[in-house]
C-alpha positions in Angstrom: 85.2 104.2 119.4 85.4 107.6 118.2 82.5 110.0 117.0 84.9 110.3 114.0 85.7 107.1 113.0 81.8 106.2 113.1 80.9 109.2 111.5 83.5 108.3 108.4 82.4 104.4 108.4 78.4 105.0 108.5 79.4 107.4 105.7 81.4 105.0 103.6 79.3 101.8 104.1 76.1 104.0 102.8 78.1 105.1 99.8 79.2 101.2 99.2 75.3 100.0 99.6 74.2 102.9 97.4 76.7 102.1 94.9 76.0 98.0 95.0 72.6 98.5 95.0 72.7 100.9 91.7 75.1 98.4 90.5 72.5 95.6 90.7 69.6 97.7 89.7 71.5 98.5 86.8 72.2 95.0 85.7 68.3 94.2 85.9 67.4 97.4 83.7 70.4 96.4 81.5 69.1 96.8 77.5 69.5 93.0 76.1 69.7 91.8 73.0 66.5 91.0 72.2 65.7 94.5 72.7 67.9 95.8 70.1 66.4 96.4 66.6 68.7 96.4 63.3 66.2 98.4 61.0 69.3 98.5 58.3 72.1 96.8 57.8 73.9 99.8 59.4 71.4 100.9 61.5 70.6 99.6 65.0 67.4 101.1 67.6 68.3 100.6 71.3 65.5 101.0 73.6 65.5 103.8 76.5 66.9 102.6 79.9 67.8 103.5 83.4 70.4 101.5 83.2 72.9 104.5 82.3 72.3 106.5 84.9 71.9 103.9 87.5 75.6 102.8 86.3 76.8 106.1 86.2 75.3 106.8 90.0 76.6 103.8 90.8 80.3 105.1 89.9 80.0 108.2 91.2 79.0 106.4 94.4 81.8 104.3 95.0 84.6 106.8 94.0 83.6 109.2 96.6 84.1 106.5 99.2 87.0 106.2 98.2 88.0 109.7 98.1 87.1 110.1 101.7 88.8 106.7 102.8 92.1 107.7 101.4 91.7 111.7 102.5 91.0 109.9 106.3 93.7 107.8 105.9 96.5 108.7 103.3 98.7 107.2 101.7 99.1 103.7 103.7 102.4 102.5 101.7 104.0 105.9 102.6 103.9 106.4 106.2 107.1 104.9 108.3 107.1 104.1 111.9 108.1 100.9 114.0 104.5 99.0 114.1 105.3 98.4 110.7 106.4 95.0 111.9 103.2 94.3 113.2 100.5 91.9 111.7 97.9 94.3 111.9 100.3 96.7 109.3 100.6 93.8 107.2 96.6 93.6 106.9 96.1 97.0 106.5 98.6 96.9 103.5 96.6 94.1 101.8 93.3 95.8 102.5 94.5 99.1 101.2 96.0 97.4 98.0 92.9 94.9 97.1 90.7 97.4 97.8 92.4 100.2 95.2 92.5 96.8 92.7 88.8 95.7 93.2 87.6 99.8 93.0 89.5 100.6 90.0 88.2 97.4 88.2 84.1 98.3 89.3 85.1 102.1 88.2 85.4 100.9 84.7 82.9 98.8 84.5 80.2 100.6 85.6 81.4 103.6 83.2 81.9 100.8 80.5 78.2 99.3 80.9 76.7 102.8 81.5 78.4 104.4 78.2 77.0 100.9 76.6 73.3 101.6 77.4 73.4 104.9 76.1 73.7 104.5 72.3 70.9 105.4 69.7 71.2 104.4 66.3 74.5 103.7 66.3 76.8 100.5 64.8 79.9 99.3 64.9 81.7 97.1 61.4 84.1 94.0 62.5 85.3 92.5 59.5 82.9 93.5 56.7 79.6 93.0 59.4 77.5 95.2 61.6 77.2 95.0 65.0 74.8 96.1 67.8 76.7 96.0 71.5 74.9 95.5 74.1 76.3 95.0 77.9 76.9 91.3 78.4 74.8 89.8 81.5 76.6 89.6 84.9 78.9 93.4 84.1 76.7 95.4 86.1 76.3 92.3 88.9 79.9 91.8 89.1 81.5 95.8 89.3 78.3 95.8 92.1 80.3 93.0 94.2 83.6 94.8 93.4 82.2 97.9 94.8 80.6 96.3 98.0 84.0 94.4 98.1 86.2 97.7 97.5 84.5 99.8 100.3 84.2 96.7 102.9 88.5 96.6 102.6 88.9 100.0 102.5 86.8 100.1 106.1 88.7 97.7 107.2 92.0 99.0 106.5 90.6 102.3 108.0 89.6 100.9 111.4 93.1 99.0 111.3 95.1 102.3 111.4 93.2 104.0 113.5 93.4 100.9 116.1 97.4 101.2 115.7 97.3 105.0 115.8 96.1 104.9 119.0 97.9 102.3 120.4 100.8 104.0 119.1 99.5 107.4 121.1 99.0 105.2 124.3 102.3 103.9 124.2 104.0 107.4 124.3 103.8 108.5 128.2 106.0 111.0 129.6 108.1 110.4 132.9 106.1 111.4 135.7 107.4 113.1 139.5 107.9 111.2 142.3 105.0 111.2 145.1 105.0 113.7 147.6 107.4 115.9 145.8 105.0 118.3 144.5 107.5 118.8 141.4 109.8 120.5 143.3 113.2 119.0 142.1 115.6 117.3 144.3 119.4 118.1 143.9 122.6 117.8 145.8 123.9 120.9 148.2 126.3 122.6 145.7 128.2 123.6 148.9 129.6 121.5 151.5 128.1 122.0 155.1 130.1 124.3 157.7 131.8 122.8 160.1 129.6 122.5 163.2 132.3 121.4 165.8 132.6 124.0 168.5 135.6 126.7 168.8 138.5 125.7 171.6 139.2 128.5 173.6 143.1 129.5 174.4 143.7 131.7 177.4 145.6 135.1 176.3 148.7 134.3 178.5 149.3 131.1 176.9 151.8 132.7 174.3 153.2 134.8 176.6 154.3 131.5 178.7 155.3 129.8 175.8 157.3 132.7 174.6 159.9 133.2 177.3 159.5 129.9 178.7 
């Protein structure tokens, strides 16, 4: 295996563990609701958390392994070539495009629960009553799997194209010279070869006899 390709995977998989683990960290340091206080009847006192900025490291996390998977990789659903065909193309493309839809879903969630735990004093009115939101239990827990989920596919699908990039650079050999030639190329004489039968010799007073014979 390349230095590259471990370089980029040890990379991503420590962003994907840092994110899933901020992501569950998060969802134990989430505020609950019997935290909340509702001193008025438009008034509600959150308590102070970690759980914002253990969401929000969480995000940050997980879309920078993305970033570098697609920069190492490109667009999968744009590049053309005849291994196309192949199975391993065909799981590559479902890896790329499960791995986009489980990322973009943790993304949000991890900003939605993170912006959630950062409210002071603050209500919201649904039909005539006051509110206090708080993050529900299992957000954090479940964009943490999505994450884990998001980067594992998104390895995958790297290692995939990088296995049929090679083969596809192995498969390309030039012709090579024949043994013993030493490169020299062989062609045909673009002359024909003199004629190598010996001369007839015809004594001077043949003519003559022949003449007034």
């Amino acid at each position: 295996m390349e230095r590259k390709v471990i370089v980029v995977c040890s990379i991503v998989g420590f962003l994907g563990l840092l994110s899933a683990a901020t992501g569950f960290a998060a969802e134990a340091k989430r505020i609950k609701g019997s935290q909340v206080q509702l001193i008025s009847p438009s008034t509600c006192t959150y308590p102070s958390s970690p759980a914002m900025g253990l969401g929000l490291t969480a995000a940050v996390a997980l879309m920078v392994a993305q970033i570098i998977i697609t920069a190492t990789t490109g667009c999968i659903c744009c590049k053309r070539g005849p291994h196309q065909s192949n199975s391993n193309w065909t799981l590559a493309l479902i890896c790329f495009v499960v791995s986009w839809f489980t990322f973009v879903i943790a993304f949000l969630l991890l900003l939605t629960g993170a912006a959630l735990n950062d409210q002071h004093g603050e209500e919201t009115m649904y039909f005539g009553y006051y509110y206090c939101y708080v993050v529900k239990p299992g957000v954090f827990a479940g964009a943490a799997l999505l994450s884990l989920a998001s980067v594992i596919l998104g390895i995958v699908y790297y290692l995939v194209l990088n296995l049929a990039k090679n083969s596809t650079n192995a498969s390309w050999v030039g012709p090579t010279a024949a043994p013993n030639q030493g490169g020299i190329a062989m062609g045909q004489p673009q002359f024909p070869p003199p004629n190598t039968q010996a001369p007839v010799f015809v004594h001077e007073d043949t003519y003559m006899r022949r003449q007034f014979a």
